[in-house]
DOSEVEX-746664 format. One record per residue (C-alpha): residue in one letter; z, x, y. Coordinates in Angstrom, 3 decimals. Layout:
<rec><marnu>a</marnu><w>Z</w><u>X</u><v>Y</v></rec>
...
END
This chain:
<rec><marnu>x</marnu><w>0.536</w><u>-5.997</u><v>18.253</v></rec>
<rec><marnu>x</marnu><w>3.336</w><u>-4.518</u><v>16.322</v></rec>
<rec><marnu>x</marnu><w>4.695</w><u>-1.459</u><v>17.898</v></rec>
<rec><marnu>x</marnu><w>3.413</w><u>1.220</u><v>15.775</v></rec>
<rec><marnu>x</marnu><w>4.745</w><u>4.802</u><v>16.840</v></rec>
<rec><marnu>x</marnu><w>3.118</w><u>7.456</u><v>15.614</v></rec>
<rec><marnu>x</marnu><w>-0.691</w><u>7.152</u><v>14.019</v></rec>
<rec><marnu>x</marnu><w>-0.384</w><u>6.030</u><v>10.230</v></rec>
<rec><marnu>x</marnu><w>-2.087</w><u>7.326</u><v>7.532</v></rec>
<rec><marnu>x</marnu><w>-2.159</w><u>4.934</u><v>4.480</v></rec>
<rec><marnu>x</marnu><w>-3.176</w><u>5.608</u><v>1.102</v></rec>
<rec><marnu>x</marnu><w>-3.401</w><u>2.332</u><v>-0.967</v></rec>
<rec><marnu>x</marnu><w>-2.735</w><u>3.634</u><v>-4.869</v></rec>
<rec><marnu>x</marnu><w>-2.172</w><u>2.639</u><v>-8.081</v></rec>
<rec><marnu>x</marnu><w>-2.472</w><u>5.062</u><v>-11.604</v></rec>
<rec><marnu>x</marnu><w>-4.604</w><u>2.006</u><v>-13.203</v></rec>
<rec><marnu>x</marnu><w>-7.523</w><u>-0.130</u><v>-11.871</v></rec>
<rec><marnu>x</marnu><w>-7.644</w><u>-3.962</u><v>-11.253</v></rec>
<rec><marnu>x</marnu><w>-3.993</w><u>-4.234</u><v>-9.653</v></rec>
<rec><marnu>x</marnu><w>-5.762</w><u>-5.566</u><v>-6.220</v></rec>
<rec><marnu>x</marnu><w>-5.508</w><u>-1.885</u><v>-4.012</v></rec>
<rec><marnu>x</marnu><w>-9.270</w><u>-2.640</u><v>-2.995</v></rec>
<rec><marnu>x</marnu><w>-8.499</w><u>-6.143</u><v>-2.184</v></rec>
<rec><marnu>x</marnu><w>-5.540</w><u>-5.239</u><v>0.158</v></rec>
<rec><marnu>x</marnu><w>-7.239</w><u>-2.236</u><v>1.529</v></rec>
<rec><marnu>x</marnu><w>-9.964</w><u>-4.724</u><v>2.789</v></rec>
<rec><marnu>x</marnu><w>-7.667</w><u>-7.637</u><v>3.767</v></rec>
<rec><marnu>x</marnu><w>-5.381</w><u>-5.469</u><v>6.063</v></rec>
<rec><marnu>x</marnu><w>-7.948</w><u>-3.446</u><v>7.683</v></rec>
<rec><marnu>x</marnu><w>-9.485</w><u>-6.383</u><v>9.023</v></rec>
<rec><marnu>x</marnu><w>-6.397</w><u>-7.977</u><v>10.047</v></rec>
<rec><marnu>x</marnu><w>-5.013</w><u>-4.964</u><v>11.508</v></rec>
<rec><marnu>x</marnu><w>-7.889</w><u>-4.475</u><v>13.395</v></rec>
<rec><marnu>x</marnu><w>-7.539</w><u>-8.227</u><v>14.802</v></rec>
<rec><marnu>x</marnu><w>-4.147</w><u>-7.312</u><v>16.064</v></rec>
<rec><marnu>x</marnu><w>-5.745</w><u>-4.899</u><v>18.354</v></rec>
<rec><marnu>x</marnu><w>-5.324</w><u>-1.843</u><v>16.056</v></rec>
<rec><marnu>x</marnu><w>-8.548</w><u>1.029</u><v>16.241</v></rec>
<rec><marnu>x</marnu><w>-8.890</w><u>0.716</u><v>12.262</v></rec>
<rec><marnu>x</marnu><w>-10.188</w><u>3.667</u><v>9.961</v></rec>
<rec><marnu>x</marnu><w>-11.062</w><u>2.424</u><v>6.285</v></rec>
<rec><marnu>x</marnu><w>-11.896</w><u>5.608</u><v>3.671</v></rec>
<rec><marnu>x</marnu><w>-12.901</w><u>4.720</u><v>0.348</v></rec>
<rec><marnu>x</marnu><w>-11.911</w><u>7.486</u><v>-1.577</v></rec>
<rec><marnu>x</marnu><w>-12.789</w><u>6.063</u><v>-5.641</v></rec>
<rec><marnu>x</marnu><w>-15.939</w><u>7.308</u><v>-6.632</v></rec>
<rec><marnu>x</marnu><w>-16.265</w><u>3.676</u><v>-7.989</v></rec>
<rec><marnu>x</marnu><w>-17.001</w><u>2.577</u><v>-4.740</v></rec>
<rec><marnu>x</marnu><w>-15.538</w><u>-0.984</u><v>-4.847</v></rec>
<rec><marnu>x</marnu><w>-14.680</w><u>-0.670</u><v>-1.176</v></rec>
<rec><marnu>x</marnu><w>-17.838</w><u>0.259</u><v>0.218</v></rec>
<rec><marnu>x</marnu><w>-19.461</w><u>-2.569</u><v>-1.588</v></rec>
<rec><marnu>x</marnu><w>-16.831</w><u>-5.112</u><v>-0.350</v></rec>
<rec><marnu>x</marnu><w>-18.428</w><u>-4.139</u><v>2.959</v></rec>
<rec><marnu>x</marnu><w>-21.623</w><u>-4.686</u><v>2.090</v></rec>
<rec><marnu>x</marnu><w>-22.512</w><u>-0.615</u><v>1.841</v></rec>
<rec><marnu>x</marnu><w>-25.029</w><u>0.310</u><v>-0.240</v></rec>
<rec><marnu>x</marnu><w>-23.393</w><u>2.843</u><v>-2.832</v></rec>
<rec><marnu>x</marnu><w>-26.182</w><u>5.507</u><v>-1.754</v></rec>
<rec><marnu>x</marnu><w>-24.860</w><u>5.997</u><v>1.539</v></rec>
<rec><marnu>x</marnu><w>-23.129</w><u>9.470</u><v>2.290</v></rec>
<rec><marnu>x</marnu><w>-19.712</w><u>9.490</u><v>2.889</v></rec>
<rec><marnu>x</marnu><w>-16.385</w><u>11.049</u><v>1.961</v></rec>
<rec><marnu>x</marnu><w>-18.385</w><u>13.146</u><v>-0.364</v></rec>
<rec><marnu>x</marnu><w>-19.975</w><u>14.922</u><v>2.690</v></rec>
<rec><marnu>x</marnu><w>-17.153</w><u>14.938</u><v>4.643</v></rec>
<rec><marnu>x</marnu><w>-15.139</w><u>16.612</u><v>1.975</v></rec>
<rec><marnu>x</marnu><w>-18.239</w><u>19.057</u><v>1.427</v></rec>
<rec><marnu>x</marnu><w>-18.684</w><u>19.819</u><v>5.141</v></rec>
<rec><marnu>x</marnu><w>-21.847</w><u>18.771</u><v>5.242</v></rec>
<rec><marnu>x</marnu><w>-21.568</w><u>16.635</u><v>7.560</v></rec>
<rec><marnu>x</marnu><w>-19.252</w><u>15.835</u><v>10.937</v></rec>
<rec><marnu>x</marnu><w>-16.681</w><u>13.153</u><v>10.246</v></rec>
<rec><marnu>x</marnu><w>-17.854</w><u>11.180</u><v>13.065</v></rec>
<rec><marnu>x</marnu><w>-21.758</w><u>11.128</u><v>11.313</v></rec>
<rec><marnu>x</marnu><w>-20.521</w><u>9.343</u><v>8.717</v></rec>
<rec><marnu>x</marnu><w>-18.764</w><u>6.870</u><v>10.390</v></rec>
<rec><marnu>x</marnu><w>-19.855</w><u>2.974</u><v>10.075</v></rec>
<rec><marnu>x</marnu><w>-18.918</w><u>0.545</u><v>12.521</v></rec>
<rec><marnu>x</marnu><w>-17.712</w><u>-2.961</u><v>11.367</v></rec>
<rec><marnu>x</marnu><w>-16.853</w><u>-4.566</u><v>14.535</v></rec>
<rec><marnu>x</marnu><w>-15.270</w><u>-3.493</u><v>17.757</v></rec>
<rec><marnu>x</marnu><w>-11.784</w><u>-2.102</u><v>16.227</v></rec>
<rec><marnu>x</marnu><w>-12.758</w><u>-1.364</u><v>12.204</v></rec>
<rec><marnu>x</marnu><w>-14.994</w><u>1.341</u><v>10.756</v></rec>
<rec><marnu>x</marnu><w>-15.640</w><u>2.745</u><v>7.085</v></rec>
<rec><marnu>x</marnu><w>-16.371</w><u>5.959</u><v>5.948</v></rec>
<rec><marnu>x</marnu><w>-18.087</w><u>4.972</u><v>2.642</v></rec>
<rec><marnu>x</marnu><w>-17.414</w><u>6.421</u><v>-0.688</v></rec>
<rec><marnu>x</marnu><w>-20.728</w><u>8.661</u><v>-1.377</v></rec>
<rec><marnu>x</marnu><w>-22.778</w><u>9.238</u><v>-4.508</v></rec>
<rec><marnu>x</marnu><w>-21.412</w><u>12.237</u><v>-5.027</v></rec>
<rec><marnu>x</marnu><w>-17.807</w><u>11.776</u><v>-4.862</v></rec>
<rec><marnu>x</marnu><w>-17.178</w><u>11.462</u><v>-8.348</v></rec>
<rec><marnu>x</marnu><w>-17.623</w><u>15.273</u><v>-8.625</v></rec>
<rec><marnu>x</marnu><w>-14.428</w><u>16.212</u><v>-6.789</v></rec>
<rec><marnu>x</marnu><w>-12.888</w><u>14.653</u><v>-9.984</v></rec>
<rec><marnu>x</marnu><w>-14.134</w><u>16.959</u><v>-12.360</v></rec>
<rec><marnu>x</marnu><w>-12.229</w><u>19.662</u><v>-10.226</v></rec>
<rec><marnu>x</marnu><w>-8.537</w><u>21.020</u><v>-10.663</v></rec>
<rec><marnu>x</marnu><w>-6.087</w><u>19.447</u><v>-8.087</v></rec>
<rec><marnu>x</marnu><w>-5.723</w><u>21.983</u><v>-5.895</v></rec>
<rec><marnu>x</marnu><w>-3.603</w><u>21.897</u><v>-2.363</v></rec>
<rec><marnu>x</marnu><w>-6.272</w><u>23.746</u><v>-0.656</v></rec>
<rec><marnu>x</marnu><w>-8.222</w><u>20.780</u><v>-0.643</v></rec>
<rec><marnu>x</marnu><w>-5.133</w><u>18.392</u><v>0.372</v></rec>
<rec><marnu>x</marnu><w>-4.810</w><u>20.186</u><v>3.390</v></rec>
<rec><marnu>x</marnu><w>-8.469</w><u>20.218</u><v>4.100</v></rec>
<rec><marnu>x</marnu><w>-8.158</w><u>16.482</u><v>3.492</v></rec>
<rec><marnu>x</marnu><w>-5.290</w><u>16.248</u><v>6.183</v></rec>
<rec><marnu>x</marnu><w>-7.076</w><u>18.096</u><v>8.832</v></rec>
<rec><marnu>x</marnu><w>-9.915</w><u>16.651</u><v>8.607</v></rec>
<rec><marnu>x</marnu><w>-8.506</w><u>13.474</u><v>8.922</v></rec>
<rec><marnu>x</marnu><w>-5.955</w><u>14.532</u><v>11.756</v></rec>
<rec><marnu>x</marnu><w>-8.213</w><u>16.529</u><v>13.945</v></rec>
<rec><marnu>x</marnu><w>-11.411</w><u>14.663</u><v>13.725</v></rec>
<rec><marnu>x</marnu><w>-11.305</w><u>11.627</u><v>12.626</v></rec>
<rec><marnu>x</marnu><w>-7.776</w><u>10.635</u><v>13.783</v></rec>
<rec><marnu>x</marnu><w>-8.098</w><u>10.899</u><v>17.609</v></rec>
<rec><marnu>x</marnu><w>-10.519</w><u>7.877</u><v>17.237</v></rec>
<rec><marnu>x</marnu><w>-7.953</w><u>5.541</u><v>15.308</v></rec>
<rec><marnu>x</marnu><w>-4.596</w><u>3.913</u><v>15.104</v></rec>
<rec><marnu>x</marnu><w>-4.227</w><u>3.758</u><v>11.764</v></rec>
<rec><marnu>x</marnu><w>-6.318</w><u>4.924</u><v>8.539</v></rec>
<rec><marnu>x</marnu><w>-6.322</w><u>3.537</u><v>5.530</v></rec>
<rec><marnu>x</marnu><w>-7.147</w><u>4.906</u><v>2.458</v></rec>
<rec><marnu>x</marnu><w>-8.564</w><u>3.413</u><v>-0.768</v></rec>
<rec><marnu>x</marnu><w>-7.754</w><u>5.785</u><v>-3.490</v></rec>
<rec><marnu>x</marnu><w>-8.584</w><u>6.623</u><v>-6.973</v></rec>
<rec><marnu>x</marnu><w>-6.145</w><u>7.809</u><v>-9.410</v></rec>
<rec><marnu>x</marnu><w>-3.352</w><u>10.171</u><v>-8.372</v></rec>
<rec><marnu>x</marnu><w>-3.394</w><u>12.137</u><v>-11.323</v></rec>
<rec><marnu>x</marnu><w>-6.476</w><u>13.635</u><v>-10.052</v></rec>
<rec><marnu>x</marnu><w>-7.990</w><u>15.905</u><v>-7.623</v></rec>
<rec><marnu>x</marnu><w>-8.881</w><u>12.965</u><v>-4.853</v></rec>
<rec><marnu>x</marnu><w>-5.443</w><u>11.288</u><v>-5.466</v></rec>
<rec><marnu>x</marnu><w>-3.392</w><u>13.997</u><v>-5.236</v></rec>
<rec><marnu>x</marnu><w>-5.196</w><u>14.918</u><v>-2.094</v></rec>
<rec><marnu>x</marnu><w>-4.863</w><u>11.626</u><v>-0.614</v></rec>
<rec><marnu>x</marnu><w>-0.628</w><u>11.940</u><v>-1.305</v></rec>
<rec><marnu>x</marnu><w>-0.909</w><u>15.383</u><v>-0.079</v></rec>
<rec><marnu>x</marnu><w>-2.905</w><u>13.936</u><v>3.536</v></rec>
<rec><marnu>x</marnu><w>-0.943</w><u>10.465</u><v>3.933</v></rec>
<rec><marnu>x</marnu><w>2.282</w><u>9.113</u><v>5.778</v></rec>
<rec><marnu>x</marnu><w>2.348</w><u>6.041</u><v>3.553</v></rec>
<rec><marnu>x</marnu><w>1.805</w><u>5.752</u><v>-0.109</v></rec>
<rec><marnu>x</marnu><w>1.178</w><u>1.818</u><v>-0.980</v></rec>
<rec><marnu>x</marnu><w>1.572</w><u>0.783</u><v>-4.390</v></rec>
<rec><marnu>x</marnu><w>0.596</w><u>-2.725</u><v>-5.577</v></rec>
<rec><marnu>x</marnu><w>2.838</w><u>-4.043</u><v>-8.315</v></rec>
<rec><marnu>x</marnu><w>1.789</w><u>-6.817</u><v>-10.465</v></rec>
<rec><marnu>x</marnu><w>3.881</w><u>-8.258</u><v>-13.557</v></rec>
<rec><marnu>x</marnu><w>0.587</w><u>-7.201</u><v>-16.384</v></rec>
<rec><marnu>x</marnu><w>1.793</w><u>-4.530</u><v>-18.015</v></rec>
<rec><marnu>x</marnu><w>-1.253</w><u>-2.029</u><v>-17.362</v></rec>
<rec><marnu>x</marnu><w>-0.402</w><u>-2.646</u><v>-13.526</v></rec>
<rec><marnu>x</marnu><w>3.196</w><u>-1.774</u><v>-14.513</v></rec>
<rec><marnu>x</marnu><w>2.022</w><u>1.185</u><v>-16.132</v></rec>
<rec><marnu>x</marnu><w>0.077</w><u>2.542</u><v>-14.224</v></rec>
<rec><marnu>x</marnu><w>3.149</w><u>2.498</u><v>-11.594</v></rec>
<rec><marnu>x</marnu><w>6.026</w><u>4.162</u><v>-14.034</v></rec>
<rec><marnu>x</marnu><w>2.889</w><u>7.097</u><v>-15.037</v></rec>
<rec><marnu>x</marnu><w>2.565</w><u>7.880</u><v>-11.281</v></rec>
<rec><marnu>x</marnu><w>6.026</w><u>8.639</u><v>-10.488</v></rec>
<rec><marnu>x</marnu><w>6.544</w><u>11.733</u><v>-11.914</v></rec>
<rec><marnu>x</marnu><w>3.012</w><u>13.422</u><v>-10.710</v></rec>
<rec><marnu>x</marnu><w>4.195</w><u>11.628</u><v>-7.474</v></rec>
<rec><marnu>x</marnu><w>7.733</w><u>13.722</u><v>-7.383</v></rec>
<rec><marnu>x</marnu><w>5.418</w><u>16.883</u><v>-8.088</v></rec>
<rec><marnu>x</marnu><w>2.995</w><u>16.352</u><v>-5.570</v></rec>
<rec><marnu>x</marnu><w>5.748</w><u>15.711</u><v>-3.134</v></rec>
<rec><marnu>x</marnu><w>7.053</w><u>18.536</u><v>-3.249</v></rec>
<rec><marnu>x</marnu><w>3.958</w><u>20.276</u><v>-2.043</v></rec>
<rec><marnu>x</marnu><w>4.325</w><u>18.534</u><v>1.143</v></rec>
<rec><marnu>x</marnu><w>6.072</w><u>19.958</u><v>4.559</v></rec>
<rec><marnu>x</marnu><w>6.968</w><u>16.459</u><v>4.772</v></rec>
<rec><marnu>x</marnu><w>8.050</w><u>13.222</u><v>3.115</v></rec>
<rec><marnu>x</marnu><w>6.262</w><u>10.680</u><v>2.413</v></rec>
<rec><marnu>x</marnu><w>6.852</w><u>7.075</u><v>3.068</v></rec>
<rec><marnu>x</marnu><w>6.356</w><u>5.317</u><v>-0.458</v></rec>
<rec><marnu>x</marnu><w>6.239</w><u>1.533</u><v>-0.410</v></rec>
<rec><marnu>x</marnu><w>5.312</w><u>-1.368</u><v>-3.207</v></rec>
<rec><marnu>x</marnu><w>3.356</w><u>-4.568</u><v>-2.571</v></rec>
<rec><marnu>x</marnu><w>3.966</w><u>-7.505</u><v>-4.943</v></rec>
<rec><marnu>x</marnu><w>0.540</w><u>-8.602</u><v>-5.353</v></rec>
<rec><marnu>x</marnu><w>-1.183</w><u>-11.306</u><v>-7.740</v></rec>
<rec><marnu>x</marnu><w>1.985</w><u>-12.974</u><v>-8.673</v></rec>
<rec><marnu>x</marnu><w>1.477</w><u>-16.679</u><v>-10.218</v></rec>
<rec><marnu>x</marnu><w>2.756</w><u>-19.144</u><v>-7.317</v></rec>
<rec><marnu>x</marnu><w>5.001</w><u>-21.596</u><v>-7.328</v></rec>
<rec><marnu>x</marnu><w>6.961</w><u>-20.305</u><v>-10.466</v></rec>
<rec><marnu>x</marnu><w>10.821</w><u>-18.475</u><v>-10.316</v></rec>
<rec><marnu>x</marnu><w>9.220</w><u>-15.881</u><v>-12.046</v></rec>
<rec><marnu>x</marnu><w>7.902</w><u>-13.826</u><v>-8.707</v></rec>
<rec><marnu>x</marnu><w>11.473</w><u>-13.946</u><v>-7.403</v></rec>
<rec><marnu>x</marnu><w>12.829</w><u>-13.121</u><v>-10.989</v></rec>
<rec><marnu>x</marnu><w>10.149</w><u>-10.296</u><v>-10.880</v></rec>
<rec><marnu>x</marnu><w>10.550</w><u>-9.210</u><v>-7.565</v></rec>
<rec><marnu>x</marnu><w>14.466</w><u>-8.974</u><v>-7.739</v></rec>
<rec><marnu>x</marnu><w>14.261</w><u>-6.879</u><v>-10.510</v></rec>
<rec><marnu>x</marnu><w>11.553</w><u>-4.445</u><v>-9.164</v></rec>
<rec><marnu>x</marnu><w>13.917</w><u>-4.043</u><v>-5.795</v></rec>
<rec><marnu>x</marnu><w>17.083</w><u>-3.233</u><v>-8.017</v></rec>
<rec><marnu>x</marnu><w>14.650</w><u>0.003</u><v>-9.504</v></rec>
<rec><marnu>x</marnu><w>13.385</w><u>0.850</u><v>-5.733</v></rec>
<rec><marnu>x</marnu><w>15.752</w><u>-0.303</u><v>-3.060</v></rec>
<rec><marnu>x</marnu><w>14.515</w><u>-0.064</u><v>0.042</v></rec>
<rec><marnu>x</marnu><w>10.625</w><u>0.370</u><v>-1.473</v></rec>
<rec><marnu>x</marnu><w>9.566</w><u>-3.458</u><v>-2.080</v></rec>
<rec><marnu>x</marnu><w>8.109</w><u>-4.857</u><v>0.971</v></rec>
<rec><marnu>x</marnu><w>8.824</w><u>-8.643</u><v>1.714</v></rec>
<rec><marnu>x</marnu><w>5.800</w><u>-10.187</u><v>1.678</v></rec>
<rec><marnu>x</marnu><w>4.472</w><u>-11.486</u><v>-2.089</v></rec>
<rec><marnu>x</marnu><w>0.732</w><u>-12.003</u><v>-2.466</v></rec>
<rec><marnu>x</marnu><w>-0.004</w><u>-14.244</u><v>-4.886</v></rec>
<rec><marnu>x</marnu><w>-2.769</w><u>-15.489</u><v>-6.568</v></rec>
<rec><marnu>x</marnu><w>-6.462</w><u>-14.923</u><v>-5.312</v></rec>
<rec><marnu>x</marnu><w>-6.969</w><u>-18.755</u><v>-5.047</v></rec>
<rec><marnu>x</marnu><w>-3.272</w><u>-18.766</u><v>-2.891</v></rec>
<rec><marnu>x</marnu><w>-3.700</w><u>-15.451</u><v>-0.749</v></rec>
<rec><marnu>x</marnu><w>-4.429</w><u>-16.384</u><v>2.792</v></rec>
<rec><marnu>x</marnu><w>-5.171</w><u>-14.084</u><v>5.822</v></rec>
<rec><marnu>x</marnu><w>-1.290</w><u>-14.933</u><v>7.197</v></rec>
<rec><marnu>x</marnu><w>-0.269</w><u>-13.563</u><v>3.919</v></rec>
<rec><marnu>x</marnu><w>-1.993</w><u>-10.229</u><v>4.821</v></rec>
<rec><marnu>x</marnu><w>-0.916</w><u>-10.142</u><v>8.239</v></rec>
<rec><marnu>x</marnu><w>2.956</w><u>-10.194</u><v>7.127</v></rec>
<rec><marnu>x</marnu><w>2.529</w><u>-7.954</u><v>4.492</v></rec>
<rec><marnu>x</marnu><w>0.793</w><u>-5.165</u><v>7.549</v></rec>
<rec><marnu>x</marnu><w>3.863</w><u>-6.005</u><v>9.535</v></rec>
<rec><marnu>x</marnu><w>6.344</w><u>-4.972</u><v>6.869</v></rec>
<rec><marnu>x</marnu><w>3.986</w><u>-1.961</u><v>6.040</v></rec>
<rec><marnu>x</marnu><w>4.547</w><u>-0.891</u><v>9.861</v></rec>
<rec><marnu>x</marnu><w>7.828</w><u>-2.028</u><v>10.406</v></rec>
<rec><marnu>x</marnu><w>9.175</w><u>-0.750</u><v>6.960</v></rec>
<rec><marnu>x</marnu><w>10.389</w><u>-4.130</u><v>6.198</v></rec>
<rec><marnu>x</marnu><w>11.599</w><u>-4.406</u><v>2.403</v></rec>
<rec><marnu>x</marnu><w>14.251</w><u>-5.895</u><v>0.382</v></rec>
END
């Protein structure tokens, strides 16, 4: 078990959809959780993708009661196996979205998750929708991490460069920093162009690019998920 510190809370973000923040999401939870880590998954899209991946039916209560307070955090709380658990997205989540961002509900978000939900896990992680609205900005607003998956399509690309600046200005809501890292991910194997790719991306964000590429689908292997949670804990980049 890597020597983790204080608890962790990760959101896993991107501005677009399809760039593979689900995929990770799921991968490292479970192999976290392996390593001996108490695990806390929250799918907070209202598209759900998550919970399904799980095998949740997209009727079950979730984050949108917890973020309601109508129900207790641990309620709504599904056990996977011994070390990883899922709050599920909820049927009714998609209404926070239609609300203004509003740091009143950030720092809802971040007690809720720090008084009672925390004490019962290592590390959470957090499957976001966009940041540009009310559920993203809360997660920025609630995390100590900020993972961003990078892949070379432009709409992934895009969706990175649009979330900086609403990224700057949610910062500076916070008491705190945050600890912003990006994730290669779905790079074609066994070409120069991930290296070309990745050198250039860690010339714009030194510091920010974590080691591990994940390439492929057909390529990506549990070991590859396992590294890339080390240099998520250990804040190894290039």
């Amino acid at each position: 078990m890597v020597g983790l510190g204080t608890k962790r809370i990760i959101a896993v973000m991107n501005q677009t959809h399809d760039v593979g923040k689900t995929t990770i999401t799921a991968n490292m939870g479970v192999i976290l959780a392996e390593m001996g880590y108490r695990v806390l998954m929250l799918d907070l899209d209202p598209q759900s993708d998550l919970t399904r991946q799980f095998g949740v039916s997209e009727t079950q209560i979730g984050m949108d009661a917890l973020l309601s307070f109508k129900d207790d955090a641990r309620d709504l709380i599904l056990p996977l196996s011994e070390q990883l658990s899922l709050i599920a997205s909820g049927p009714e989540l998609h209404l926070f979205e239609q609300q203004t961002p509003s740091i009143k509900l950030g720092v809802k978000l971040k007690q809720l998750l720090t008084s009672t939900i925390q004490s019962d896990a290592d590390i959470i992680l957090i499957d976001c929708a966009a940041i540009s609205g009310l559920l993203g900005t809360n997660a920025v607003l609630a995390a100590s991490d900020m993972l961003i998956p990078v892949s070379a399509e432009h709409g992934a690309l895009r969706g990175m460069i649009k979330m900086l600046p609403v990224l700057q200005r949610v910062s500076k809501l916070r008491s705190d920093s945050i600890r912003l890292w990006l994730c290669l991910n779905r790079l074609p194997d066994g070409t120069d162009f991930a290296y070309q790719f990745g050198d250039l991306l860690t010339q714009y964000f030194p510091k920010r690019v974590l080691k591990t590429v994940i390439y492929d689908n057909a390529s990506a292997n549990p070991a590859d998920y396992q590294s890339l949670a080390n240099d998520l804990l250990l804040g190894r980049a290039d």
